[in-house]
C-alpha positions as CSV (number, residue, x, y, z in Angstrom):
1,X,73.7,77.2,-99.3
2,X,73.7,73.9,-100.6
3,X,77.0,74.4,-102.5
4,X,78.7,75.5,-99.1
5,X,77.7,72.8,-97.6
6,X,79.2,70.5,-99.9
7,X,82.7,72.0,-100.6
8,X,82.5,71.6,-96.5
9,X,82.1,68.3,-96.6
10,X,84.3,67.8,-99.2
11,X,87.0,69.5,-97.2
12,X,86.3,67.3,-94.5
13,X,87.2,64.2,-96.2
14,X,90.7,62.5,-96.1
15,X,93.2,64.5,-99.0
16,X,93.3,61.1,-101.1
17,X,89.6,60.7,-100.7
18,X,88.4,64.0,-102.3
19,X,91.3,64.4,-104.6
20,X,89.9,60.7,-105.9
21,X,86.2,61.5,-105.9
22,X,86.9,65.0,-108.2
23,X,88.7,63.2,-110.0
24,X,86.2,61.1,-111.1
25,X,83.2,63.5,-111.5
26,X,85.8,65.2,-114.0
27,X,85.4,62.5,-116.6
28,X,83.6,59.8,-115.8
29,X,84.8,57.3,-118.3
30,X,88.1,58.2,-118.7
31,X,88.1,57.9,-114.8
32,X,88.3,54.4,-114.2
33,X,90.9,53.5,-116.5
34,X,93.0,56.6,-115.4
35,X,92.3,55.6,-111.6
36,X,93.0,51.3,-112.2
37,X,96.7,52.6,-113.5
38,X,97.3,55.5,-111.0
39,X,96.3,53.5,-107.9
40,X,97.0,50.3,-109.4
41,X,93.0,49.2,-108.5
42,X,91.2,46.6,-110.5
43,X,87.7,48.1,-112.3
44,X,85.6,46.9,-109.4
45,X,87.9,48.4,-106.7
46,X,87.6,51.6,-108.0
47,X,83.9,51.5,-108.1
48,X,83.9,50.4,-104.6
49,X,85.8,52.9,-103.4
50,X,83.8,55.9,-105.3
51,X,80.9,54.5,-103.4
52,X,82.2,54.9,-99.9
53,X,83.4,58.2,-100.5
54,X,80.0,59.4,-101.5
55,X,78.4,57.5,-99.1
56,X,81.0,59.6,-96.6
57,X,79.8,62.7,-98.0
58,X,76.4,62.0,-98.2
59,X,75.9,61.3,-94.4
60,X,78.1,63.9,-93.7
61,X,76.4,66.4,-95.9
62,X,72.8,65.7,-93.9
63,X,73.9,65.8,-91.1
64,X,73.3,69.3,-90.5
65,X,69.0,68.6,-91.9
């Protein structure tokens, strides 16, 4: 249940948002160098942006509770 629930909310978010966030639950560490060149983002910009995405999903995925 809970699973569904998240590849829904997952789906919900913008193409570049979850393609992002996956990205970075693949390999945390390698992430944020990968993501700095790829989107051209400073260290902290990357961070930043990880946490509005999962604050994105987190609201979205409670929602339904």
């Amino acid at each position: 249940m809970d699973l569904e629930k998240l590849h829904e909310v997952l789906a919900e978010l913008d193409p570049e948002d979850r393609e992002f966030i996956l990205e970075y639950f693949e390999g945390e560490n390698k992430f944020l160098n990968r993501m700095v060149e790829k989107y051209g983002l400073t260290r902290n910009q990357v961070i930043g942006r990880k946490r509005r995405i999962l604050k994105k999903l987190k609201s979205r995925f409670f929602e339904a509770f």
